[in-house]
C-alpha positions in Angstrom: 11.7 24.1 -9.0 9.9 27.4 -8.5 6.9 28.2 -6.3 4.8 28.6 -9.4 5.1 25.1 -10.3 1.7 23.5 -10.6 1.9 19.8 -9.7 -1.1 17.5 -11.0 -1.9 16.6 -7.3 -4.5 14.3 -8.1 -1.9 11.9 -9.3 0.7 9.4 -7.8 3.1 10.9 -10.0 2.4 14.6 -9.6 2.0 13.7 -5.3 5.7 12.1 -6.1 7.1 15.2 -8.1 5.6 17.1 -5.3 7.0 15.2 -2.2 10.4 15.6 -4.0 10.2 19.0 -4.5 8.8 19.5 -0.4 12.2 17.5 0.5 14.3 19.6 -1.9 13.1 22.5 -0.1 13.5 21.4 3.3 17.4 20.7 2.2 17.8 23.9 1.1 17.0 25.6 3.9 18.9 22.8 5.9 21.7 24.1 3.2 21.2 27.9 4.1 20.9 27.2 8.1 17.6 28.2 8.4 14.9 26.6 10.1 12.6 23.9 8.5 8.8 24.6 8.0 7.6 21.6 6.7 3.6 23.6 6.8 5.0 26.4 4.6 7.1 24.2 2.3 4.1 21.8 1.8 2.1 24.1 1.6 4.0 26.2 -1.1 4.5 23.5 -3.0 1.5 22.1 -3.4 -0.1 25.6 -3.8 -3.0 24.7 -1.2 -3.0 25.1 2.4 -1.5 22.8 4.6 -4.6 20.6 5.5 -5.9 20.4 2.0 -1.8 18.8 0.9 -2.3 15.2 0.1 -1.1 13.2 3.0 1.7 11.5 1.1 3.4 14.5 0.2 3.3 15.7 4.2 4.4 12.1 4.8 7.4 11.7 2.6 8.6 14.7 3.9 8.5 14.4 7.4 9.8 11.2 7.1 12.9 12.2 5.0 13.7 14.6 7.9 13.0 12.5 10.6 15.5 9.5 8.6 17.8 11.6 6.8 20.5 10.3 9.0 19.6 6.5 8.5 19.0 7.0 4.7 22.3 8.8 4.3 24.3 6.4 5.8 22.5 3.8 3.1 23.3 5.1 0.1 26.7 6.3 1.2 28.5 3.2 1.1 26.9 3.2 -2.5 28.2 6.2 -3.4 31.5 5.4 -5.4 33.6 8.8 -5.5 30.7 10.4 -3.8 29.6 11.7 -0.3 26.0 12.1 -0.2 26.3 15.9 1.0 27.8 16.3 -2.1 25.4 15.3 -4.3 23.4 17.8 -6.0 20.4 18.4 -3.9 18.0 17.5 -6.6 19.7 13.7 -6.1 19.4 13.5 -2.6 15.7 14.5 -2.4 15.3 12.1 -5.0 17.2 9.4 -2.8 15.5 10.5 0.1 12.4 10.1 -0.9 12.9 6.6 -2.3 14.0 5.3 0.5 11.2 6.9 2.7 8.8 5.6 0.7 10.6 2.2 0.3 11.4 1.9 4.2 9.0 4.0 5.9 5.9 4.6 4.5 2.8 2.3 5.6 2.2 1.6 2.3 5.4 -0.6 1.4 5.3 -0.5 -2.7 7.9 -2.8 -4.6 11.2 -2.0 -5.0 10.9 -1.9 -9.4 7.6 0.8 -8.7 10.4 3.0 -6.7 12.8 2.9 -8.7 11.1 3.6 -11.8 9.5 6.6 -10.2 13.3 7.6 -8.9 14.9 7.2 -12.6 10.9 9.3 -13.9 12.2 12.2 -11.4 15.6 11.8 -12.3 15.5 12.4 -16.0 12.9 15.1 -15.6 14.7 16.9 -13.1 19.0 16.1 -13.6 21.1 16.2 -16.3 20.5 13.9 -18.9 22.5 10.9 -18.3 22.1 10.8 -14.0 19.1 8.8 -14.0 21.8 5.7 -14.6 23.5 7.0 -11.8 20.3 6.6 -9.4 18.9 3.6 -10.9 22.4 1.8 -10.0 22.6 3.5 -6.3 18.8 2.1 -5.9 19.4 -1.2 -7.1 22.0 -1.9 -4.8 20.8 -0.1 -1.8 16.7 -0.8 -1.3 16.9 -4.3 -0.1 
């Protein structure tokens, strides 16, 4: 996911693809020790500045940092063979933000919309097969 990516932000879709990519950011400089700007990741992401972002991507991603502990400890007992650290990062945003939106988000959506939009990300963004893998962790783990 580069900076150039254009994100259709006038969609639910595109503000999802967006809010992933804002959280993969934030874990990779998480990753690389470095301090978290969740203005200049939004911001970059979304190619606009940080007041003209659609709420919902600022949202998901504050909330992914502020209940990265609580969602971690989730899906790790979901994990078979897996610690969430682990995971490649594009997995964990896409966790992340699944169970932010699920959990957190004033806007409680159902649990198939979530998912779906999970296994959307998933097969656009991982390998080929790994959307199984995160429909199966969802399933089990947003009650």
């Amino acid at each position: 996911m580069s900076k150039e990516t254009k994100f259709d932000l006038s969609s639910r879709i595109g503000q999802e693809k967006a809010a992933m990519a804002s959280i993969y950011g934030a874990l990779t400089y998480a990753d690389m020790k470095e301090s978290i700007d969740v203005e200049k990741i939004v911001s970059s992401i979304c190619l606009l500045p940080y007041e003209d972002c659609p709420y919902f991507v600022k949202s998901m991603l504050v909330l992914a940092l502020k209940y990265y502990d609580e969602a971690v400890e989730a899906f790790q007992k979901y994990l078979t063979k897996w610690e969430f650290p682990r995971l490649n990062r594009v997995a964990q945003a896409i966790f992340l933000l699944s169970y932010v939106h699920y959990y957190k988000f004033e806007e409680k959506p159902e649990k198939a919309v979530v998912i779906d939009v999970a296994v959307s990300l998933a097969k656009d963004y991982l390998a080929e097969k790994d959307y199984r893998y995160i429909n199966a962790v969802l399933d089990k783990a947003l009650v």
